[in-house]
C-alpha positions in Angstrom: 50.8 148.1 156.3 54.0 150.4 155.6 57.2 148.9 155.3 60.4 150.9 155.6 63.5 150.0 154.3 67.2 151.2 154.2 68.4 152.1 150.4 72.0 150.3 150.4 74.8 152.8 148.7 78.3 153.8 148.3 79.6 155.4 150.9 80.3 159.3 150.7 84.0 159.7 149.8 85.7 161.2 152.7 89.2 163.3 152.8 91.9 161.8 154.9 92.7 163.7 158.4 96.3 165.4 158.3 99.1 165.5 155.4 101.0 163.8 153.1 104.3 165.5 152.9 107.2 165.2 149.8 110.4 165.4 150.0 112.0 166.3 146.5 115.8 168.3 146.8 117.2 170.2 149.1 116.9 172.9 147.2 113.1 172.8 146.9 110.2 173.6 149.6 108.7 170.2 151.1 105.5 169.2 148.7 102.2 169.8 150.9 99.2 167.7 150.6 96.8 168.5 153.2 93.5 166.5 154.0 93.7 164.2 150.5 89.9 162.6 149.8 89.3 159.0 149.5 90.2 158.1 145.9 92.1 161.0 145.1 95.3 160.8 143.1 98.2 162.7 142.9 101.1 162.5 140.8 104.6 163.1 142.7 106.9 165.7 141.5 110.1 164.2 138.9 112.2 165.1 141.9 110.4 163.6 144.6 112.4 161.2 146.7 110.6 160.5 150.1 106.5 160.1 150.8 105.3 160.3 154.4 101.9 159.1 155.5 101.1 162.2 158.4 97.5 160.9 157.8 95.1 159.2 159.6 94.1 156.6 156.5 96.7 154.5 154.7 97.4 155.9 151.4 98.9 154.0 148.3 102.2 154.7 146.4 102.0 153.5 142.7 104.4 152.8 140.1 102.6 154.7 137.5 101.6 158.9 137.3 97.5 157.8 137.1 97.1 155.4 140.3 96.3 152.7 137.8 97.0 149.4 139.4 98.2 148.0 142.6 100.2 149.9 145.0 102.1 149.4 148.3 100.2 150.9 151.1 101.9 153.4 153.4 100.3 153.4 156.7 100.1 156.4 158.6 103.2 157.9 160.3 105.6 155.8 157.8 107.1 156.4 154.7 108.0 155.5 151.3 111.1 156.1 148.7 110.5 156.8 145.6 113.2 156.9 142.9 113.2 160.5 141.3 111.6 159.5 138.0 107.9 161.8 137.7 106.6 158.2 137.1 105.1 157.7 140.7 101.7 158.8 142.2 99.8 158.1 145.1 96.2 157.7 146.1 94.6 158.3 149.8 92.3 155.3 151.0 
């Protein structure tokens, strides 16, 4: 008698619908990051000021440039500050 089963695995990684968008200076073009995929991190730019979330997925802002550690989610259509520093990343859910 055959017996089928379903092999239990991770989950393929999937990119985020939408953008996130960073703000640095008024002298510099927005900061584009279209479709980020599940786990990816990005470091912000040393003059980024403002994060928005135009995803459909939560992404995280972290207080370090490798995602390392916890972060404070930023659900989509919201936003986040972050000090100009260079020292500030974030990761897409």
């Amino acid at each position: 008698m055959a017996v089928g089963g379903v092999v239990a695995g991770a989950a393929p990684a999937q990119a985020a619908t939408g953008e996130v968008v960073v703000f640095t200076t008024e002298f510099e073009k927005l900061r584009h990051y279209p479709d980020p995929a599940s786990g990816s991190c990005h470091r912000l730019p040393e003059t980024a000021h403002v994060l928005v979330n135009l995803t459909d997925s939560d992404v995280r802002m972290h207080a370090g440039p490798t995602c390392f550690g916890p972060g404070a989610e930023v659900a989509p259509d919201h936003g986040w500050y972050a000090p100009p520093s260079g020292m500030f990343s974030f990761s897409a859910a």
